[in-house]
C-alpha positions as CSV (number, residue, x, y, z in Angstrom):
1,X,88.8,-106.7,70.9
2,X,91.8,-108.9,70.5
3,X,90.4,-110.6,67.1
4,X,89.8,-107.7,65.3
5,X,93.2,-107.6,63.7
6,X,93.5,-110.8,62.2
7,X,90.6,-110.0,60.1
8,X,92.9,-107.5,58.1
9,X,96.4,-108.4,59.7
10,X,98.5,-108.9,56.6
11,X,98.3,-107.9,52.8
12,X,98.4,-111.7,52.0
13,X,96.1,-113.0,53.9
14,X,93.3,-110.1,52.5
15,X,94.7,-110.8,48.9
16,X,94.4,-114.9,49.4
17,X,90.4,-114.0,50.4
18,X,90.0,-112.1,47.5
19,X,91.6,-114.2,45.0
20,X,89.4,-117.1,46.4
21,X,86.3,-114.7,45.9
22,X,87.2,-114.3,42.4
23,X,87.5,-117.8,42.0
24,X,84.2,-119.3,43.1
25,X,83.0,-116.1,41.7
26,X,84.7,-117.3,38.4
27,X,83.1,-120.9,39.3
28,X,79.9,-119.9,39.9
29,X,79.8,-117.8,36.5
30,X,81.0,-120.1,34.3
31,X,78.7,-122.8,35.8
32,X,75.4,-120.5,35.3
33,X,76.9,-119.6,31.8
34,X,77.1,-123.0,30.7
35,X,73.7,-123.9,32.1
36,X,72.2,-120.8,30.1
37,X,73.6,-122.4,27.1
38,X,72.3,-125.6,28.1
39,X,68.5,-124.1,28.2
40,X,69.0,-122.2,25.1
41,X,70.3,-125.0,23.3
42,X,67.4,-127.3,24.9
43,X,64.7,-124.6,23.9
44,X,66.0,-124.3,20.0
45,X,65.2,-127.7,19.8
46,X,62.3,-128.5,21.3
């Protein structure tokens, strides 16, 4: 039961996780947005 700690031992290590959540969470949404855009654009002109 020594490990348990680390997982929330300091502020900064939970608020770097969570910021790197956000980011690929940003990533990922931005990359499905721009696909969507993609296939709308696609299917307007074809």
């Amino acid at each position: 039961m020594e490990e348990e700690p680390l997982i929330g031992a300091t502020p900064e290590l939970g608020a770097g996780i969570n910021t790197q959540a956000a980011v690929t969470a940003g990533i990922w949404l931005l990359i499905g947005y721009i696909g969507y855009k993609l296939v709308s654009n696609f299917a307007k002109t074809h």
